[in-house]
C-alpha positions in Angstrom: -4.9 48.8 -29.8 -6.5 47.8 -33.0 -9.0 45.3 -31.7 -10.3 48.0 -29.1 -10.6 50.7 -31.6 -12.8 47.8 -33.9 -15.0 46.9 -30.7 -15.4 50.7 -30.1 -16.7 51.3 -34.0 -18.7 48.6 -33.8 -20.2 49.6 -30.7 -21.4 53.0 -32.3 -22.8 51.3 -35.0 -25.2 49.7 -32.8 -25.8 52.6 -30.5 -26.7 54.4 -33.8 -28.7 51.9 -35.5 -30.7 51.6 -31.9 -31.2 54.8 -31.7 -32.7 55.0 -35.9 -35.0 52.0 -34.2 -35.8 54.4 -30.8 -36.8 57.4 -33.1 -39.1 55.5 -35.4 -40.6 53.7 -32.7 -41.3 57.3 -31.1 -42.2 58.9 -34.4 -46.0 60.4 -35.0 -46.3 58.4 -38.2 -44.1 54.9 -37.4 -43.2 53.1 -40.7 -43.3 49.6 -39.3 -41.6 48.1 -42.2 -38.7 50.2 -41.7 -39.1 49.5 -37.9 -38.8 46.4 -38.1 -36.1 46.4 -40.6 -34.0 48.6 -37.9 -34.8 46.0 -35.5 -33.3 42.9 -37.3 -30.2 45.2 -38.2 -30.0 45.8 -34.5 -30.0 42.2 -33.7 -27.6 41.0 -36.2 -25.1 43.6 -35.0 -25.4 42.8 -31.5 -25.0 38.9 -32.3 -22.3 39.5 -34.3 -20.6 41.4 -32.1 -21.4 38.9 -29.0 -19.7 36.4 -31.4 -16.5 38.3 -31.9 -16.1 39.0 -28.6 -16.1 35.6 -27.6 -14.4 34.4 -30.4 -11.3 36.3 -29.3 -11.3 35.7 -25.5 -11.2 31.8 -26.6 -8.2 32.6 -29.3 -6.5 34.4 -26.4 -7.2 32.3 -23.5 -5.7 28.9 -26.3 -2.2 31.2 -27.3 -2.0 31.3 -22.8 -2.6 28.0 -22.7 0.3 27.4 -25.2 2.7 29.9 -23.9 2.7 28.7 -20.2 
């Protein structure tokens, strides 16, 4: 399963760049540049990831549609 191997990568990378953002927020000397960096990096992942998920239930749910 290719696509469930990508979804699975993907899914660390935003587990790791969350944690990166849970560290510096927790950090003695927080670099709020870099925080906030983390943070959009976060949320681009996550909507991208959102996206492609839905993007391919709709592309499976149409070739159902076609077969039947």
């Amino acid at each position: 399963m290719i696509r469930s191997r990508e979804l699975f990568k993907n899914h660390q990378k935003i587990n790791y760049l969350r944690e990166l953002t849970y560290q510096r927020k927790n950090s003695l000397s927080p670099d709020l540049i870099g925080q906030t960096d983390h943070r959009n990096i976060v949320n681009i992942s996550m909507s991208q990831y959102l996206f492609l998920n839905i993007q391919r239930t709709y592309f499976v749910s149409t070739t159902f549609d076609h077969i039947y």
